[in-house]
C-alpha positions in Angstrom: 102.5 93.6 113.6 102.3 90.0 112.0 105.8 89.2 110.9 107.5 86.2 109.2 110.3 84.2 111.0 113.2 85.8 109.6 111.6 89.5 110.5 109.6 90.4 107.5 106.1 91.7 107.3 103.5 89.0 106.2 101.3 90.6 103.9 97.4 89.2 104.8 95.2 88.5 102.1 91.4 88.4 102.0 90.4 84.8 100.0 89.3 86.9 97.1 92.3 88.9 96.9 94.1 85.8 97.1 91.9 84.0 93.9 92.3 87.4 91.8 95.6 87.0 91.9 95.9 83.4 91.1 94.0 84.0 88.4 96.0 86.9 87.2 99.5 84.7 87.6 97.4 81.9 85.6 96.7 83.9 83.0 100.0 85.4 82.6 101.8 81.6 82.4 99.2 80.6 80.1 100.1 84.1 77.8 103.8 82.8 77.6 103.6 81.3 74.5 102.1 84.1 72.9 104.4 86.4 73.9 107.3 83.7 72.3 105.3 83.6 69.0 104.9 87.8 69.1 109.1 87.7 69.8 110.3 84.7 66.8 107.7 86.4 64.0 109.4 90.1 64.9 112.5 88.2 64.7 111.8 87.1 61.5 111.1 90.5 60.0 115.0 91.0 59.7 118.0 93.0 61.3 117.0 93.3 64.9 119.1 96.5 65.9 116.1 98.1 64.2 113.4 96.7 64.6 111.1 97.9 66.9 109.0 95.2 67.1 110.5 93.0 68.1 112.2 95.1 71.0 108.6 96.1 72.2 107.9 92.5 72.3 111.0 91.7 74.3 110.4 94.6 77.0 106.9 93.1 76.9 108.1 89.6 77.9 110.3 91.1 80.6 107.5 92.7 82.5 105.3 89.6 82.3 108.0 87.8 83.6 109.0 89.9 86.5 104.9 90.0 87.6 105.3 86.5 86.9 108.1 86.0 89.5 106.4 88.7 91.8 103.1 87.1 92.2 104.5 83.4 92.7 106.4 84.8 95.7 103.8 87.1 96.7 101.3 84.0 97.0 103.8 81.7 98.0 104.5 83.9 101.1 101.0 85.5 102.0 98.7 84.4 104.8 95.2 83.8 103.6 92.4 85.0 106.1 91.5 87.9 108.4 94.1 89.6 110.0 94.9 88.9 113.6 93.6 92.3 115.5 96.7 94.3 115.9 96.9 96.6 119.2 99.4 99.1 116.6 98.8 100.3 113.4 100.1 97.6 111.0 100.1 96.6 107.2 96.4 96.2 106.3 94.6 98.5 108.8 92.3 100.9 108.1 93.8 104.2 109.9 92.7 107.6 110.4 95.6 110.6 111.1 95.0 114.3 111.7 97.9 116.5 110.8 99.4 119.2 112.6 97.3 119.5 116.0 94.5 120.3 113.6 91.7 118.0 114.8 89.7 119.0 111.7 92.3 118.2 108.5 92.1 114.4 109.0 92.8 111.4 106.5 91.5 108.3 106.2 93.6 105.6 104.3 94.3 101.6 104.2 98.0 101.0 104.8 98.7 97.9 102.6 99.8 96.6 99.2 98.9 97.8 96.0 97.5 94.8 95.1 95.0 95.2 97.7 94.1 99.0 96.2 92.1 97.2 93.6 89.7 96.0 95.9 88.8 99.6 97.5 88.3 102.5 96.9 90.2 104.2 100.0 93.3 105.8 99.6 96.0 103.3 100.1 99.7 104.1 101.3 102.4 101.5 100.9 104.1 100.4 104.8 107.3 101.3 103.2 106.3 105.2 102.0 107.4 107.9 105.0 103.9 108.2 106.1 103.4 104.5 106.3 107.2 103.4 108.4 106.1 106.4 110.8 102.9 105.2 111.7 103.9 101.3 111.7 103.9 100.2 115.2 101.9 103.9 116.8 98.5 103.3 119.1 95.7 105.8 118.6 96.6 109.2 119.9 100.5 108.6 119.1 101.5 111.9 117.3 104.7 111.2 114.7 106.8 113.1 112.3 108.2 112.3 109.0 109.6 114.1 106.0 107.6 113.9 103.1 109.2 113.8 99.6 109.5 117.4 99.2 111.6 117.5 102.6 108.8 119.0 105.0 108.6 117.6 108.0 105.1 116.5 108.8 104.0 116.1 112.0 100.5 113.4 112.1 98.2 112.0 115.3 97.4 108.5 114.8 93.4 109.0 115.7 92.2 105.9 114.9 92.5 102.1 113.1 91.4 99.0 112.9 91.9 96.0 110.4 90.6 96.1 106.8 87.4 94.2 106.5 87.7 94.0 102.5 
């Protein structure tokens, strides 16, 4: 797995990924203004412990700016390009698990971002769910367990992967 100096997965993003969400950020800055302009005429409306308006346009501004901050860093951080061939399952492979030493209940998902979900139209799994930290790091024909939400231990064969082509 591709990691950062200080440890931390580097999240790979295909060129168009990466354009999408420049875009996306560039349309958010440039919606700033409107958003201040939504926020002063609310305020203007009169006592602002009631008006809900204005508090819409306020939680409105908050989520724009937290995307905002997310996507600079996101970009800021993200390695442009194919990933390198990984000899493990890894953030942006394409990997296929059968569950239970049933050969014939398999799944096959991208483990990766959500950001990169738009762009197919596999089932993706964050690195970060329980499916996704027990599989980080496993070769094909690595059996591993992990508990899912509702506290059942699940027990998956890694039977194959290989990095997402886009």
């Amino acid at each position: 797995m591709s990691t950062t100096d200080r440890g931390t997965p580097v999240t790979w993003l295909s060129q168009d990924a990466h354009d999408r969400l420049q875009a996306e950020l560039d349309e958010l800055i440039a919606a700033r203004p409107v958003i201040a302009a939504e926020i002063n005429a609310r305020r203007e409306e009169g006592d602002l412990r009631e008006n809900g308006g204005y508090h819409a346009a306020r939680e409105e501004q908050g989520k724009q700016e937290h995307r905002i901050s997310y996507l600079k860093e996101l970009l800021r951080t993200a390695q442009v390009g194919d990933a390198p061939t990984a000899d493990a399952v890894a953030p942006g492979t394409v990997v296929t698990i059968h569950f239970d030493d049933d050969a014939d209940d398999t799944e096959t998902f991208l483990l990766g971002s959500r950001e990169i979900a738009a762009t197919t139209d596999l089932t993706v799994y964050s690195p970060e769910s329980a499916l996704g930290k027990a599989i980080l790091g496993a070769r094909n024909g690595d059996t591993v367990t992990y508990t899912a939400p509702s506290g059942a231990d699940i027990k998956v064969t890694v039977v194959k992967f290989a990095p997402f082509e886009g």
